[in-house]
N, C-alpha and C positions, 0 to 999 in steps of 0.2 A: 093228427093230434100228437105230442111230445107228451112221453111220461115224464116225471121227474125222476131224478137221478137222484141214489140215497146210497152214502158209503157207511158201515157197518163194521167195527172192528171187534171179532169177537169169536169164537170157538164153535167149532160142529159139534152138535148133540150126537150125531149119528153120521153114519155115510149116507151120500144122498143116493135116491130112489130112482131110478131113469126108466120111463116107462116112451111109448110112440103113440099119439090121437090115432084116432080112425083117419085123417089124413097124411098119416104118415110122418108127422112130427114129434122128435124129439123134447121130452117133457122130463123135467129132474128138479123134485122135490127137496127141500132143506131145511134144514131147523138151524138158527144160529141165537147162540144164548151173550149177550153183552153185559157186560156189568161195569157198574157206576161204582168208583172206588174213591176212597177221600185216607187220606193219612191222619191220623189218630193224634193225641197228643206226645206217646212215646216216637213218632218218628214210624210207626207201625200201617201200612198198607190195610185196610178195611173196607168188607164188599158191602155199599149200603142198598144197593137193590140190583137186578139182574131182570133186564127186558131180553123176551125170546121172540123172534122173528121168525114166520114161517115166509120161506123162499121158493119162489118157481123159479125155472131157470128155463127157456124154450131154445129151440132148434142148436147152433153152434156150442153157445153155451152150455146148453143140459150135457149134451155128448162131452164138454172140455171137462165139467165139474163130474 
């Protein structure tokens, strides 16, 4: 089975957490917060909502992040 692929542009809450399963794999937790911005009538930058995304991150990856 193929997961789906999803890119996320957006800022760490926190540093992530890197913990190992009982099998021995690398596991690293994340929070990333994205926000939805729209410019204003003065030409002004404006955050209209902010979705936070909890992330695992397993084996290569948990250890790179």
């Amino acid at each position: 089975m193929t997961l789906p692929t999803i890119t996320a542009i957006g800022r760490l809450s926190a540093d992530p957490s890197l913990r190992f399963s009982g099998a021995g794999k690398a596991v690293a937790k994340l929070s990333i917060a994205c926000n939805d911005n729209k410019r204003d009538e003065q030409g002004t930058w404006q955050t209209i909502s902010t979705t936070w995304l909890d992330v695992s991150l397993w084996d290569t990856e948990a250890e790179t992040a």
